[in-house]
Phi, psi and omega in degrees: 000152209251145175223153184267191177199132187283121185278191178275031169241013203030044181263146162320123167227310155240182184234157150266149198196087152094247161225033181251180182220156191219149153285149163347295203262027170098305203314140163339132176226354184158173166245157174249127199259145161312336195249023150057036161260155176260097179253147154234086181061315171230140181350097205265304184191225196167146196277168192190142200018055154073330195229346203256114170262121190214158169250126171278079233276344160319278207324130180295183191268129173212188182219140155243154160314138186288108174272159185318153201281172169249188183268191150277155197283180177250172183285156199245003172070157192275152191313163185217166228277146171238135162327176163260156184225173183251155174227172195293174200279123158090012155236168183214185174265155168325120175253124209249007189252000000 
């Protein structure tokens, strides 16, 4: 089941649809790793408090292998609402547009 994900103002910023991650309007934005980091060949983010896709800007520059496109996700209905959170020293939000 597809769930959504959040920036720290708590506005929709993507979604998960299996272990891939999609921006709002669908596009491929990366895969989700067990250790709940996001790659598309290069670091996207990473989950938080469970739901909050953030970046670490700490983390060195590395790479993963680029994985394979996905299908397109199906609709995932719409997001409900999150509070704003703070987030930790030397992370930021996503930029997914």
């Amino acid at each position: 089941m597809a769930r959504w994900l959040y920036n720290s103002d708590g506005d929709p910023i993507a979604f998960i649809s299996g272990t891939h991650v999609f921006t709002r309007q669908g596009n491929f934005l990366g895969k989700l790793y067990e250790d709940n980091s996001v790659w598309n060949g290069e670091y996207v983010g990473e989950l938080y408090a469970d739901d909050r896709l953030i970046y670490d800007a700490r983390k060195l520059k590395a790479s993963r292998g680029i994985p394979g496109l996905p299908g397109l996700p199906g609709f995932i209905g719409e997001p409900n609402f999150k509070g704003p959170l703070t987030l930790p020293l030397g992370f930021r939000d996503v930029e997914t547009d």
